[in-house]
C-alpha positions in Angstrom: 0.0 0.0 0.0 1.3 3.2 -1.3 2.1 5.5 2.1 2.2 8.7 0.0 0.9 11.3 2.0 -1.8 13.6 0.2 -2.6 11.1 -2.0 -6.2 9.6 -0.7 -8.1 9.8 -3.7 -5.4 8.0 -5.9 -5.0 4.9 -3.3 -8.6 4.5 -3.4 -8.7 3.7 -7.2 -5.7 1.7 -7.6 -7.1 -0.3 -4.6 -10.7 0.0 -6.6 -8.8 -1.0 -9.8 -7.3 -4.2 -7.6 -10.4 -5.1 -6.0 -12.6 -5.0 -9.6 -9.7 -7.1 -11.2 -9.8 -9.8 -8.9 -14.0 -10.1 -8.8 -13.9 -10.2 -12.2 -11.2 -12.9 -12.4 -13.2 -14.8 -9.9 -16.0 -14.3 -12.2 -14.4 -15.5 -15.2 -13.0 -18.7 -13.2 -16.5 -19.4 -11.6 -18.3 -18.9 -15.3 -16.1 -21.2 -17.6 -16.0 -24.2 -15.1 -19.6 -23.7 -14.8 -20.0 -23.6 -18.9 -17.7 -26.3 -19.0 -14.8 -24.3 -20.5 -11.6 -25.7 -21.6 -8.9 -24.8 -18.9 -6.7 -22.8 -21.9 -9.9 -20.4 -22.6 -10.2 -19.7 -18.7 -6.5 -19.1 -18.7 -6.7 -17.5 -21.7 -9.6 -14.9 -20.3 -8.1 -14.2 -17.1 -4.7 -13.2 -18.3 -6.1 -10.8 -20.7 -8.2 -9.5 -18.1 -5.2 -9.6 -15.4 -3.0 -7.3 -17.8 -5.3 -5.5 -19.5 -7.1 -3.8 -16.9 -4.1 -3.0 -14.5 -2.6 -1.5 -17.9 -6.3 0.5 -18.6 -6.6 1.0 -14.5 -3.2 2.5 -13.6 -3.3 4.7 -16.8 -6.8 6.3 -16.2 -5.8 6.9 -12.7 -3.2 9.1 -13.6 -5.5 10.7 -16.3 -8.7 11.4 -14.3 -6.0 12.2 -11.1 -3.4 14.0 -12.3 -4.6 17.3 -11.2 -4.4 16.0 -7.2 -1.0 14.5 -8.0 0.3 17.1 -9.5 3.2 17.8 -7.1 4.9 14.5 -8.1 5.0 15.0 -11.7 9.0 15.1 -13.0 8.1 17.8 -16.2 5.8 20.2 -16.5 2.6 20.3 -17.8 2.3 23.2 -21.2 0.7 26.3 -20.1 -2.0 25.4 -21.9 -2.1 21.8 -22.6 -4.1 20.1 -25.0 -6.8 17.8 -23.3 -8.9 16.9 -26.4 -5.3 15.9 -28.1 -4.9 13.6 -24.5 -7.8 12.2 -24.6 -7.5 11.4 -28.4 -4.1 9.5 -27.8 -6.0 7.7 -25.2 -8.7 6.3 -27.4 -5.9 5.7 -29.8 -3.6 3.2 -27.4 -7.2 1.0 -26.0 -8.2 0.8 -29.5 -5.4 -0.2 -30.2 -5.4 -2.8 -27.8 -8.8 -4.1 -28.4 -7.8 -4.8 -31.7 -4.7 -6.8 -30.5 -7.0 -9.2 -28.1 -7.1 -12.3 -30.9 -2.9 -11.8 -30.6 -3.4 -11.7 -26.9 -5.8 -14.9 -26.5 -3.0 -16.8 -29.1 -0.2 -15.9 -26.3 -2.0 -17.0 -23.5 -3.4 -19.9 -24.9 0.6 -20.8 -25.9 1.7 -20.0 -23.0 -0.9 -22.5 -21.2 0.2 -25.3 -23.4 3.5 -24.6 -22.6 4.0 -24.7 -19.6 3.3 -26.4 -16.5 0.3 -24.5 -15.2 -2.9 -26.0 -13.2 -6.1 -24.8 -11.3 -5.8 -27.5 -9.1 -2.3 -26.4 -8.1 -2.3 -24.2 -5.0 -0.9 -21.2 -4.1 2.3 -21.8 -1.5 6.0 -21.2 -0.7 7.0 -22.4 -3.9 4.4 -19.7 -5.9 6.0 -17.0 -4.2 10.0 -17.9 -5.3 8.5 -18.9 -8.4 7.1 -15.2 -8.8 10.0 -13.7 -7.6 12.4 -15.5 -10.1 10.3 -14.9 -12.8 10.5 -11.0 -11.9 14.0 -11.2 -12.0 14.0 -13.1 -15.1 11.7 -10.6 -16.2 14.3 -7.2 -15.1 17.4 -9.5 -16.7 15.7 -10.2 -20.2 14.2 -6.9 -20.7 17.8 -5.2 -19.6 19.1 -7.3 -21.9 16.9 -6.6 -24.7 17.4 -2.6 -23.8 20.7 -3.0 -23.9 20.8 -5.0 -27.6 18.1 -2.2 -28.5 20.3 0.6 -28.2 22.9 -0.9 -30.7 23.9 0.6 -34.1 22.2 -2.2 -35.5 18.9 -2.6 -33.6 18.5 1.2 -32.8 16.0 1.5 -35.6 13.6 -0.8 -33.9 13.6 1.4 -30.3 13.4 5.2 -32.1 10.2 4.4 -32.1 9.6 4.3 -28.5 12.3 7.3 -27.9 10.3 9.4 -30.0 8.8 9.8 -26.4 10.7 12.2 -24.7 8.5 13.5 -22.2 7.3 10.2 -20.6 3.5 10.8 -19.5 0.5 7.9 -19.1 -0.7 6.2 -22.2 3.2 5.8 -23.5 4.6 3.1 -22.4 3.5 1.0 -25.4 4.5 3.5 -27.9 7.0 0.4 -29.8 8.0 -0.6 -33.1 6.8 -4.6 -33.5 10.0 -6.0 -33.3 10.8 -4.5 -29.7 7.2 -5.4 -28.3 7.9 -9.1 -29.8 11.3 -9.1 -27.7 9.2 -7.8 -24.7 6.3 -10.2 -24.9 9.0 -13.5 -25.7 11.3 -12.8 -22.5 7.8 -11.1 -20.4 5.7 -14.9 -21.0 9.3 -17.0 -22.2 9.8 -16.6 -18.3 6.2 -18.2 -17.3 7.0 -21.4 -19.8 10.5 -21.6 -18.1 9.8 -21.5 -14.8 6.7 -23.2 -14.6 8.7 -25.7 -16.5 10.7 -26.1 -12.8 8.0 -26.6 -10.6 3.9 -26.6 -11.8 2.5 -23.4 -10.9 -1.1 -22.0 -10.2 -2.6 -19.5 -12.8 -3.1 -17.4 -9.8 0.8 -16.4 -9.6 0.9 -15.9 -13.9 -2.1 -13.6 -13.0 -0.5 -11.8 -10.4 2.9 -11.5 -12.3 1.0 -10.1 -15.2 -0.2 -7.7 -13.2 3.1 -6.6 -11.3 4.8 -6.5 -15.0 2.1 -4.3 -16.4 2.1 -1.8 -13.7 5.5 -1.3 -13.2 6.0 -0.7 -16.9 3.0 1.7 -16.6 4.5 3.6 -13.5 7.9 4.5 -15.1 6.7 5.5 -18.0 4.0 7.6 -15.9 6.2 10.7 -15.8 5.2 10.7 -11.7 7.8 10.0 -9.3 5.4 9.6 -6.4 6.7 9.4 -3.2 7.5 5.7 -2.8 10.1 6.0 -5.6 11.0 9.6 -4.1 11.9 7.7 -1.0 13.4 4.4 -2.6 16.1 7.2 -4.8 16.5 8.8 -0.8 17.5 5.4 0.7 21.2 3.6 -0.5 20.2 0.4 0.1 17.6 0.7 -2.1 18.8 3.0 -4.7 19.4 0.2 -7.2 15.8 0.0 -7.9 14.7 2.1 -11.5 12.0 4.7 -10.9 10.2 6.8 -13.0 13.0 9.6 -12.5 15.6 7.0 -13.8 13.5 6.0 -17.3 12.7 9.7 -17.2 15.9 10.5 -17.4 17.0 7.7 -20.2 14.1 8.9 -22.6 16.2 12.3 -22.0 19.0 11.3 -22.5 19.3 7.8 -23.6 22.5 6.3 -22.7 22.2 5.7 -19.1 19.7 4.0 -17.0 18.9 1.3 -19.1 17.6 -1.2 -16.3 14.0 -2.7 -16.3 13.4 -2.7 -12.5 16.3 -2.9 -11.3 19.6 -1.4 -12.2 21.5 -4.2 -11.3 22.0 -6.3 -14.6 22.3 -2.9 -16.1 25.4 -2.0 -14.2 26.9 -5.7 -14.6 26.3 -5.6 -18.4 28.3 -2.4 -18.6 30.9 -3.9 -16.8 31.1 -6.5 -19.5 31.2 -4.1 -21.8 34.1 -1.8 -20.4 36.3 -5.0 -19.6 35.6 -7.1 -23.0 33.8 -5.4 -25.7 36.5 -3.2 -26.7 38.7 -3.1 -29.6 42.4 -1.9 -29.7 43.7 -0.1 -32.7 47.2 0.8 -32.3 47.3 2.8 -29.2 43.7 4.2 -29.2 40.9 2.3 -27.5 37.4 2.2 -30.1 34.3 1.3 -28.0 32.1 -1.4 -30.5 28.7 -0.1 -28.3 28.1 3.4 -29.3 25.0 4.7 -30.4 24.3 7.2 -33.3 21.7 9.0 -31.6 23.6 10.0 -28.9 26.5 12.4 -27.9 29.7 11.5 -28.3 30.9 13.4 -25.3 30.2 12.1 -21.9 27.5 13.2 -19.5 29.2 13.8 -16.0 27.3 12.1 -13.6 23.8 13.2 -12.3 23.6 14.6 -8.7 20.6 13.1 -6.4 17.2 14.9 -5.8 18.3 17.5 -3.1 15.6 19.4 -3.5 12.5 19.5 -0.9 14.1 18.4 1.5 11.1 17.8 4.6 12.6 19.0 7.9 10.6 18.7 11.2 10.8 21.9 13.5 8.6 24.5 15.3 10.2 27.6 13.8 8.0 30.0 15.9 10.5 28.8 18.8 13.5 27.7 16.9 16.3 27.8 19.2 20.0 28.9 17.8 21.3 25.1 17.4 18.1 23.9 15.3 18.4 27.4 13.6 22.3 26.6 12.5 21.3 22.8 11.3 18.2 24.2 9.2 20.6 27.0 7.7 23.2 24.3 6.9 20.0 21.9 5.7 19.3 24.9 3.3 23.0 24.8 2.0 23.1 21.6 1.1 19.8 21.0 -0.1 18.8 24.9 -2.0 15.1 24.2 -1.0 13.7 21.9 2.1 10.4 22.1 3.7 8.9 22.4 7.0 5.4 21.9 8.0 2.6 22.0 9.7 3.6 25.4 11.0 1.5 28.0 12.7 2.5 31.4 13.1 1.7 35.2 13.2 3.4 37.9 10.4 5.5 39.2 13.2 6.6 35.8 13.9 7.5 35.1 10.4 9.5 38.2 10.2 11.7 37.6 13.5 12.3 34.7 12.5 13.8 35.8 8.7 15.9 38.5 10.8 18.0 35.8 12.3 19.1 34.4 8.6 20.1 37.8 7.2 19.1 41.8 6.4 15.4 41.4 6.3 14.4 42.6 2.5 11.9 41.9 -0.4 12.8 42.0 -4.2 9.5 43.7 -5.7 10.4 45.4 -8.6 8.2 48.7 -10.0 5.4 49.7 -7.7 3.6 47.1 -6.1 1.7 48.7 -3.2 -0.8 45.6 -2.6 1.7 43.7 -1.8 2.5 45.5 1.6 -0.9 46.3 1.8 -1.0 43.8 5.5 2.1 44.3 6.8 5.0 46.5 6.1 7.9 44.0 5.4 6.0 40.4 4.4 5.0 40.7 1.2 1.4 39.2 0.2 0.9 36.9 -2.6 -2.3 36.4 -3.4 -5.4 36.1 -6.4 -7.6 37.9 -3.5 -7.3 41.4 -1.6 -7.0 41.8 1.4 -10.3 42.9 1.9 -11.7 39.9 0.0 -12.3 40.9 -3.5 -11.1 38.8 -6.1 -8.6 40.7 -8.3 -9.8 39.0 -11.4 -9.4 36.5 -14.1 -6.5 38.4 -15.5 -4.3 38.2 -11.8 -0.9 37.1 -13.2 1.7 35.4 -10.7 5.6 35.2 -11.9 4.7 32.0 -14.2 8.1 32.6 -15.7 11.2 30.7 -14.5 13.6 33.4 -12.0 15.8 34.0 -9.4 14.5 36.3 -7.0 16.2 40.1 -7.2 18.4 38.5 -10.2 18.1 42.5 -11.3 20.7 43.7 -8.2 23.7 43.8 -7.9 25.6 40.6 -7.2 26.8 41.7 -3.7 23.6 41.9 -2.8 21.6 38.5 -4.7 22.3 36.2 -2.0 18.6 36.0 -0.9 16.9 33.5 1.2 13.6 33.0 0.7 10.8 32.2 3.7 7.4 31.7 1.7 4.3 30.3 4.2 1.4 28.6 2.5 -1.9 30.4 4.6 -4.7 29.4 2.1 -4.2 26.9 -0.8 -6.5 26.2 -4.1 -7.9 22.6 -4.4 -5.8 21.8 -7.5 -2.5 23.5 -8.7 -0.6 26.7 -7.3 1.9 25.0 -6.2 6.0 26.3 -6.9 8.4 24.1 -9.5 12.3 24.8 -8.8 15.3 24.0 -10.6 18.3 23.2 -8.8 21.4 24.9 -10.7 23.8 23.6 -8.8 23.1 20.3 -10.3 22.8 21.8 -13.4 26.0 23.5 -13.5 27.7 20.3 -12.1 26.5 18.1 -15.0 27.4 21.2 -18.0 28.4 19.1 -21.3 31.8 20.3 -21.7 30.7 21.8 -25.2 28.0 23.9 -23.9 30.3 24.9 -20.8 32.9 26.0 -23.4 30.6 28.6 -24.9 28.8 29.4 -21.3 32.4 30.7 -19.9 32.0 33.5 -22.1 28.8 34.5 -21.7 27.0 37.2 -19.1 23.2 36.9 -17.9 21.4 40.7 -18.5 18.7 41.3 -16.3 16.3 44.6 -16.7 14.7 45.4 -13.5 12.6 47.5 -16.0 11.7 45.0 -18.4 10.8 42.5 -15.0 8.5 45.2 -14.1 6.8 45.4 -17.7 6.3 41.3 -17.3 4.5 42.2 -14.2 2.7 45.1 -15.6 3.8 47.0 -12.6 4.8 51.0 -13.1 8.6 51.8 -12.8 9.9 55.1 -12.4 12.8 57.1 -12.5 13.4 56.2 -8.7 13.5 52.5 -9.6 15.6 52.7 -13.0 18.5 54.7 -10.7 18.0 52.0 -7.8 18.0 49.5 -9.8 20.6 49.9 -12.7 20.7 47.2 -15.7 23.4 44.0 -14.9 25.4 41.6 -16.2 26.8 38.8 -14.5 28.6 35.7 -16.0 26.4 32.9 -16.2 29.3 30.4 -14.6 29.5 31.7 -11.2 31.1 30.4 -7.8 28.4 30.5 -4.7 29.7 33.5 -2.7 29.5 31.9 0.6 30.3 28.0 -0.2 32.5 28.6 -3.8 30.2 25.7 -5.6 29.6 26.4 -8.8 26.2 27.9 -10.0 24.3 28.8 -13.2 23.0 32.4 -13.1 20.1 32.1 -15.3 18.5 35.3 -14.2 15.2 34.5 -15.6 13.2 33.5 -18.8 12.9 37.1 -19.5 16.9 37.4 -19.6 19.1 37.6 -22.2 23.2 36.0 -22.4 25.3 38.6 -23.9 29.0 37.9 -25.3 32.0 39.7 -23.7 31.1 42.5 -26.8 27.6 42.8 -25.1 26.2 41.5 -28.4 23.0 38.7 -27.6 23.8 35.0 -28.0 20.0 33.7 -28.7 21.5 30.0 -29.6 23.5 29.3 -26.3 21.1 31.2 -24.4 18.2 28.4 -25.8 20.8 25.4 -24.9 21.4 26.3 -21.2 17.9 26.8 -20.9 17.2 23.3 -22.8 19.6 21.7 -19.9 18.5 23.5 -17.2 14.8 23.1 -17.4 15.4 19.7 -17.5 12.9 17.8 -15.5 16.0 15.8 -13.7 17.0 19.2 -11.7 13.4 20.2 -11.2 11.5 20.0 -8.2 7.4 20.9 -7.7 5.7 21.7 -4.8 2.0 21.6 -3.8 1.0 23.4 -0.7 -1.0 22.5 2.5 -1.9 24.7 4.5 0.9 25.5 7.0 3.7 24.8 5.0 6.7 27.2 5.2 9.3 26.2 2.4 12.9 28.1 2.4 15.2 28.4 -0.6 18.4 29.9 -1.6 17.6 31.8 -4.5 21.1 31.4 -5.9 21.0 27.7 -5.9 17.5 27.9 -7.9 15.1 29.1 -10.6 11.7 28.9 -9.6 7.8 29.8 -10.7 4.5 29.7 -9.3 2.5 27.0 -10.8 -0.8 27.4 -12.5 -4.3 26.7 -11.1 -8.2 27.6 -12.0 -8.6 31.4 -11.0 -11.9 31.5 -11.6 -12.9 33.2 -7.6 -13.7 29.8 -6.1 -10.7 29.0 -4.2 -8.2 31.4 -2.6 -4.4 31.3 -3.0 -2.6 33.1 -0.3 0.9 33.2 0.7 3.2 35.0 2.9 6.8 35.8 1.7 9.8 37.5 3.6 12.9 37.5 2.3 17.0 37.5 4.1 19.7 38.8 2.5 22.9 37.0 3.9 25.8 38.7 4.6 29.1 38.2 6.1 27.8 38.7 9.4 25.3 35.9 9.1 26.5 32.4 10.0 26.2 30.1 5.8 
């Protein structure tokens, strides 16, 4: 049972989806022994019923869901997505699979001939290693296969599949025919074989139908939900593929091969670094490489740090807990702490003891200090009520905050409370540029070096359709600041992105639109990104050097409120990083 927190309506109808599988299995059983059915139809039935509906079940969930799960999904949605092209796509894939049923009722009914399978044969000790060896049958053939896929020679057969690149529900059986033959001989090859050892009961092929189906369907999902959030968190567990792993592949393609597990993966590669290599002369030629890919290696990927939980009362925060949640901060760029009750004052003494109490509003912005003098309020509401209107904008652009000041002065923290929270969406996505800058292709870090980010408080302001006067052009000058930058108070290298609205000049000042597109490709990749959906009580704190970060969309339509509370520290020297 999934633990994820938040998550009630989504347990409910997988455990629905479970629950309606195994009546009708039971139904199907019960039916064909009472109309005398051959034991290869019942099988036959049952399987296609096992597979079909977990696949049909675990998709729709995420479809008819995906609003209330939201927070978990690893890219973003389009700012204006097309539904009706969805739900098109959706049709498409179960036609598709109603059409294939006479294929599926031929497997099954080979399969049952086969192998060694009875109804009379009861479920026991020996069904349970016979599952678990055909699941790890299962994660070595389909490595295997993955692996073979992605040769020179084969690669034609997987594009297919790759032309994915966004993984989302509905897509995991986006495949060429010859790579969903190789999947469907080693998938029910592994039921003949091991039932072949010991005679096994229908039951377990049902049940490792099921398992197979859903797991394909969850990492192609494009929703790392929290059990796989906490499986990546724990090392003894961290061999295990989830949906960020195959997310990342789609991306990327070279790495993170594994079905479930990365273990055969990582042995395979070993075999390939020790004995699949060719010498010619002096220079070593790998006989593996695929023409789709980079020829220039990735550096390796840094873990989630991002959204980080951390469990303290910060209304009485004492100056130990203070020191490890600054440090938590530092290491992670964004962590989260809730269930938190407090009062505006409260909020504010407690952003005085991280740095300079400030706020980086840029133009004039009166409503935002319309409550209290140095907590800014974010909200579609005023204060007095009213709803501002359809037309209330939020900074749906990717930024760092006060990425128009001077650099001595951009080391902001960010303390933003979540006081009233819309049923679906408004949550924050970040992007963690430390992990961003530490995994720069050397190629595009070549033509980075020479680049600066130009931020416009001016033009920020004109995004935000804010007035912005002579006062603010003279306190807040036009700046350039190279995009490869050192963290001023840890030296870790960060990329200053400034924000969508920003623009990466050569050392002649002249605009660079190509490289500028390229870091931005690499950085808004949905490895480095993290999304966060309120409760009520939250308090998250960032660094805003370590991230870019954007308020996510929801229905303003004056039904439901979004309200947050944000004060902002500027560290110094004098302040403890």
């Amino acid at each position: 049972v999934m633990f994820a927190l938040n998550m009630p309506m989504l347990l409910w109808w997988w455990a629905g989806t479970l629950t309606l599988i195994c009546i009708v299995l039971s139904i199907i059983e019960t039916g064909s022994a009472a109309a005398g059915l051959p034991p290869f139809l019942t099988f036959a039935l049952c399987g296609i019923c096992a597979s079909d509906m977990t696949w049909l079940g675990t998709n729709a969930g995420f479809e008819v869901l995906g609003m209330e799960i939201g927070r978990w999904k690893i890219a973003p949605e389009p700012k204006h997505p097309n539904s009706a092209r969805t739900y098109e796509f959706a049709l498409q894939q179960i036609r598709a699979k109603l059409k294939g049923s006479w294929l599926d009722m031929s497997i099954f009914t080979l399969v049952w001939f086969a192998g060694n399978l009875s109804f009379s044969c009861e479920v026991n000790g020996v069904s349970v290693v016979g599952f678990l060896l055909m699941i790890t049958l299962l994660d070595f053939g389909l490595s295997l296969w993955h692996r073979i896929l992605h040769l020179p020679s084969m690669y034609c057969y997987h594009k297919v599949h790759h032309s994915v690149r966004i993984t989302k529900p509905w897509t995991n059986e986006v495949e060429h025919p010859v790579e969903a033959l190789g999947n469907a001989i080693i998938k029910y090859g592994n039921l003949v074989l091991v039932s072949t050892w010991f005679q096994l009961s229908p039951k377990v092929a049902f049940a490792y139908f099921m398992f197979s189906t859903w797991y394909g369907v969850m990492v192609h999902s494009g929703y790392n939900l929290p059990p796989f959030g906490w499986i990546s968190q724990m090392p003894a567990l961290s061999f295990i593929i989830t949906p960020q792993h195959h997310q990342d592949h789609h991306l990327h393609g070279g790495r993170n091969l594994g079905a479930i597990t990365s273990i055969w993966d990582t042995l395979f590669q070993k075999v390939v670094d020790v004995g699949l290599f060719r010498q010619s002369g002096n220079t070593t030629t790998r006989l593996t490489k695929e023409p789709t890919e980079p020829t220039e290696p990735i550096p390796p990927i840094p873990t989630q740090r991002m959204g980080k939980p951390w469990q303290v009362s910060l209304r009485d925060i004492n100056d130990d807990q203070l020191a490890e949640l600054v440090q938590a901060v530092r290491a992670h760029g964004m962590i989260v702490i809730p269930h938190q009750s407090w009062s505006l004052e409260e909020q504010e003494a407690f952003t005085s003891r991280l740095g300079e109490v400030t706020a980086t509003v840029v133009g004039q912005a009166p409503e935002y200090f319309e409550v209290h003098p140095r907590i800014v309020r974010l909200s579609n509401f005023w204060a007095d009520g009213t709803w501002k209107g359809p037309k209330y904008q939020g900074a749906e652009v990717w930024h760092q905050d006060g990425d128009y000041m001077k650099m001595s002065q951009r080391h902001i923290l960010t303390v933003l409370c979540a006081d009233q929270v819309p049923k679906c969406g408004g949550g924050t996505g970040f992007v963690d540029l430390v992990a961003a800058a530490a995994a720069l292709p050397a190629s595009l870090r070549a033509k980075a070096e020479g680049l600066s980010c130009f931020s416009s408080a001016r033009k920020n302001a004109k995004y935000m359709k804010r007035d912005f006067t002579a006062e603010d052009a003279e306190r807040y000058p036009d700046q350039r600041v190279p995009v490869l930058h050192r963290h001023p108070r840890d030296g870790r290298e960060v990329l200053l992105m400034g924000s969508e609205l920003s623009i990466f000049e050569d050392l002649d000042h002249q605009p660079d639109p190509e490289t500028t597109q390229s870091l931005f490709q690499h950085v808004l990749n949905p490895q480095w990104m993290y999304y966060h959906q309120y409760k009520p009580g939250d308090v998250i704190i960032w660094d805003n050097l370590q991230t870019l970060h954007k308020a996510l969309p929801f229905v303003n339509d004056g039904s439901d409120c979004r309200l947050l509370w944000r004060a902002q520290a500027r560290v110094t020297a004098a302040f403890q990083w």
